[in-house]
C-alpha positions in Angstrom: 335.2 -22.1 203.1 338.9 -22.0 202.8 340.6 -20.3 205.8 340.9 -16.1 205.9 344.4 -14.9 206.2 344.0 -13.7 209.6 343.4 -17.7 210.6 346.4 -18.9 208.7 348.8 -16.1 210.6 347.2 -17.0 214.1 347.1 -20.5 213.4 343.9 -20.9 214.1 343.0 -24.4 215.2 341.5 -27.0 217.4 344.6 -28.4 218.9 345.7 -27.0 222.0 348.8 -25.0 221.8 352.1 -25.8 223.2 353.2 -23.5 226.4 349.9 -21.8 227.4 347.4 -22.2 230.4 344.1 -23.7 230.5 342.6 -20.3 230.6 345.0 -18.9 227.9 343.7 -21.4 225.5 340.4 -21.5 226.9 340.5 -17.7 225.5 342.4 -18.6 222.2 339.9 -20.6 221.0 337.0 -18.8 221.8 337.9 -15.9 221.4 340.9 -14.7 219.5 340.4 -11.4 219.1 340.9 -10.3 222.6 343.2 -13.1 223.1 345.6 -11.2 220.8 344.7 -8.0 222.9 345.8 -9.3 226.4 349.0 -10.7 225.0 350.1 -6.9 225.8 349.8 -7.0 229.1 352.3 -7.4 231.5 352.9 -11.0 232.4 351.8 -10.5 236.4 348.0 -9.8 235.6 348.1 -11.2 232.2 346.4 -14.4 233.4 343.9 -12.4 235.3 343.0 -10.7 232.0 342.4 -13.9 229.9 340.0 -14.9 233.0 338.1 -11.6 232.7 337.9 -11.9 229.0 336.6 -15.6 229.4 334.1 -14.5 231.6 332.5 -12.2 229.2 332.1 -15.1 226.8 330.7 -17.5 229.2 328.1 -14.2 229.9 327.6 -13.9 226.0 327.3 -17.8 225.8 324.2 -17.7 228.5 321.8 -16.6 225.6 323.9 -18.3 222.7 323.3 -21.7 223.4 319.7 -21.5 224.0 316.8 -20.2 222.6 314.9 -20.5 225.8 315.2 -16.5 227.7 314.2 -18.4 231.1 317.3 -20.7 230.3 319.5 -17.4 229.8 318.7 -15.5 232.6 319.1 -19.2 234.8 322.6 -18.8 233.2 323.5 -15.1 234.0 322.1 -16.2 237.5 324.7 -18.7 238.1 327.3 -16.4 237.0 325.8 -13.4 239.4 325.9 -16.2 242.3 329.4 -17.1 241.3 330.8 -13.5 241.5 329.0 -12.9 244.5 331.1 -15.6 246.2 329.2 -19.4 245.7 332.3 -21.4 244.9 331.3 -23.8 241.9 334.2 -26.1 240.1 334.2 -25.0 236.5 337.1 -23.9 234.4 336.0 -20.1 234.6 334.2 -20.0 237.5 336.9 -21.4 240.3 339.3 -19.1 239.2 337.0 -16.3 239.1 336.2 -16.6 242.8 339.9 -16.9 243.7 340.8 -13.3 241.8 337.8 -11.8 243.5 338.9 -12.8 246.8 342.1 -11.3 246.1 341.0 -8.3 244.8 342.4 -8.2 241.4 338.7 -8.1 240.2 335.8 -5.8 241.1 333.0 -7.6 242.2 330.9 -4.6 241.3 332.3 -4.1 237.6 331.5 -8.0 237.3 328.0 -7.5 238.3 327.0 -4.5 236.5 328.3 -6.7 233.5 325.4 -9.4 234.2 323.1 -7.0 234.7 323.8 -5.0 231.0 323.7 -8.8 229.5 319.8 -9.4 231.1 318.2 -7.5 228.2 319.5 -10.3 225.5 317.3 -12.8 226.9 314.7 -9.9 226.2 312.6 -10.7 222.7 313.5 -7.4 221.5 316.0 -4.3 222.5 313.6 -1.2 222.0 315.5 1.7 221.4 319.2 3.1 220.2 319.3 4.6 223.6 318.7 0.9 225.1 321.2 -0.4 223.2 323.6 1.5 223.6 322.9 1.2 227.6 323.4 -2.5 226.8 326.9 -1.9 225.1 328.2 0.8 228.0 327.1 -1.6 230.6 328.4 -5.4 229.1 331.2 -5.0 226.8 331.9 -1.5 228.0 332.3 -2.9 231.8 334.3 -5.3 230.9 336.9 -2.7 229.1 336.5 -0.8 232.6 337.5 -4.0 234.5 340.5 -4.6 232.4 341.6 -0.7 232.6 341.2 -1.0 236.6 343.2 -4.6 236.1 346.0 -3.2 234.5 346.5 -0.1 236.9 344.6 2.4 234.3 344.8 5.9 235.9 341.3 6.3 234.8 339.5 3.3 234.0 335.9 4.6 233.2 337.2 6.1 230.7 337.9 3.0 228.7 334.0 2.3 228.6 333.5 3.7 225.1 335.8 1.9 223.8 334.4 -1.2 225.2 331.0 -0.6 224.0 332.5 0.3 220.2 334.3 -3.3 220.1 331.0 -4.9 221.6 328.3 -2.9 218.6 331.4 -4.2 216.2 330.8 -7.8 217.4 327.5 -7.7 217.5 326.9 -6.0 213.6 329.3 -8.3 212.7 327.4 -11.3 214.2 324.0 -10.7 212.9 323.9 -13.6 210.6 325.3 -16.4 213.6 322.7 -14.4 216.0 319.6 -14.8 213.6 320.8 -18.8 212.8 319.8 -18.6 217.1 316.5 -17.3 216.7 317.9 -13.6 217.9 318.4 -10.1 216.8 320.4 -7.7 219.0 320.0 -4.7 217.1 317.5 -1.4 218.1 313.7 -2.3 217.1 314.1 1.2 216.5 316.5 1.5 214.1 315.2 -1.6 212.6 312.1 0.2 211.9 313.3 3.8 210.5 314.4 1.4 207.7 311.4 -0.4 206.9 312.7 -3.5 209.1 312.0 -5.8 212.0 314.0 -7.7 214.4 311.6 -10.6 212.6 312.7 -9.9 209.4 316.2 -9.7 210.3 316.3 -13.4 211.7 314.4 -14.7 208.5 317.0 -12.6 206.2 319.8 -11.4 208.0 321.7 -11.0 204.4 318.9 -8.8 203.4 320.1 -5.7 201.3 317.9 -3.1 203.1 320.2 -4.4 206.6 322.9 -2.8 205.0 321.9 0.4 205.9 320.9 -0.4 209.3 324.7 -1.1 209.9 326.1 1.4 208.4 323.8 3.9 210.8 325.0 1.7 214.0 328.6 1.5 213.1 328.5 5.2 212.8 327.1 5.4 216.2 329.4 3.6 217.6 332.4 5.1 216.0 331.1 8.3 217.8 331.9 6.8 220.8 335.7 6.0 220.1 336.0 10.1 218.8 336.5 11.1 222.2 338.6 8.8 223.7 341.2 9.1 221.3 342.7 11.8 223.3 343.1 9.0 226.1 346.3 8.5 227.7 347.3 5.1 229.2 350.5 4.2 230.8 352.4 1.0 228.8 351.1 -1.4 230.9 347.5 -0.1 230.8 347.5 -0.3 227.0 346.3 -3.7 226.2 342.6 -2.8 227.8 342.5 -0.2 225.2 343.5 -2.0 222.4 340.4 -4.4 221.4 339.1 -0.5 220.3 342.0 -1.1 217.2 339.6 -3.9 215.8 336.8 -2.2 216.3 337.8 1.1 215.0 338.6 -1.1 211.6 335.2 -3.3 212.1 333.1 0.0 212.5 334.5 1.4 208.9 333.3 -1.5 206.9 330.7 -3.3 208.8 327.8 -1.7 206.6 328.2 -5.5 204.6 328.0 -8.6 205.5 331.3 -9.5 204.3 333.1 -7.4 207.1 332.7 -10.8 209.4 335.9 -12.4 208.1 339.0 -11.2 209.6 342.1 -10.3 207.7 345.9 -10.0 208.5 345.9 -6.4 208.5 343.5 -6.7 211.5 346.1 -8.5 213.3 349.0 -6.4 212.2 347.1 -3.5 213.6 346.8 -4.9 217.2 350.5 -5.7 216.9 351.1 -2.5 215.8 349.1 -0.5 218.6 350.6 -2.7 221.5 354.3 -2.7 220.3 353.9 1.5 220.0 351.8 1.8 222.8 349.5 4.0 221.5 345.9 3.1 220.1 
């Protein structure tokens, strides 16, 4: 598959780039989104925010790389042992320690985070109302972390905005979750269109999904409404703008095809943080 216009502009790419930290690239490869996001913070806690940011993935990596829940949950383990002070010598992890100790991070926004992840090693998550505790909790946390990072005068209030990005990534990464054995969507939803997490890892291209998606995006679009009235001082804005993307994902995740990132998605960010406004 020849390369989106979103990975041409960003230069998207195995080889390290020139200038940046281990964690900046760490987050650059991994995850460029959000890498693009905390280039708008001010330079003093911009490291801290990459770190944040690469934590969540090592959290959403716990059930990616295995299809073993025991395995996961052994993983988020580690993570709740390394936030809770056990020094261990990984890239993520050592630095981690060293911004709780100095109180850039909350230990309790970190651990709430693990917590939220737990029900992904679960073989099913039951209701709308579940997942939409798992999206306040995870990707909604981490937004909260980043807002109380960056000096938000209100950083719960950034949680919705979280949780919107984190239902975008996840509609948008139904097909790479079912190629894992996993489905991360509401059985109940699933089933008020004729559907099953089961059949959604057998046919995650299925037509009838279609309309699963669209009735989750709209859920989770619901949850930006509100904070659009939100505030945030300049150097605040970058926790809020991951909510750009998903704003964008939400309105066109009912197919498939919304997976592939375009250059408007990056002009947007650019757009939002240059302005400071989202």
């Amino acid at each position: 598959m020849p390369p989106s216009s979103y990975d041409r502009v960003r230069g998207a790419s195995s080889a390290p780039a020139r200038g940046l930290t281990p964690l900046a690239e760490n987050l650059r490869r991994r995850d460029p989104d959000r890498y693009l996001t905390a280039l708008f913070a001010p330079p003093a806690q911009r490291e801290t925010l990459f770190l944040l940011y690469a934590f969540d993935h090592e959290l959403a990596r716990a059930r990616a790389v295995t299809r073993e829940p025991v395995v996961a949950l052994m993983r988020l383990a580690w993570w709740r042992e390394v936030v809770e002070g056990a020094a261990r010598a990984h890239e993520v992890a050592a630095p981690l320690g060293e911004a709780l100790a100095a109180g850039l991070l909350k230990r309790e926004d970190l651990l709430d985070a693990i917590e939220a992840r737990e029900i992904e090693a679960e073989p099913e998550i039951p209701t709308l109302a579940d997942w939409r505790a798992y999206l306040l909790g995870s990707a909604g946390g981490i937004a909260v972390a980043a807002g109380r990072l960056l000096g938000a005068p209100e950083p719960e209030a950034l949680r919705p905005r979280g949780a919107a990005w984190g239902a975008a990534s996840v509609l948008r990464g139904v097909a790479a979750a079912a190629r894992q054995g996993r489905c991360l969507l509401p059985t109940e939803t699933l089933a008020a269109h004729g559907l099953t997490p089961e059949a959604v890892t057998a046919a995650p291209d299925a037509p009838a999904l279609s309309t699963v998606r669209a009735a989750l995006a709209a859920e989770a679009a619901a949850w930006l409404a509100p904070a659009r009235a939100l505030r945030l001082p300049r150097a605040a804005i970058a926790a809020a703008l991951p909510a750009v993307l998903a704003r964008r994902d939400l309105a066109r995740t009912g197919s498939p095809a919304a997976a592939e990132r375009g250059l408007g998605d990056r002009l947007a960010v650019i757009r939002a943080g240059l302005r400071g406004r989202v």
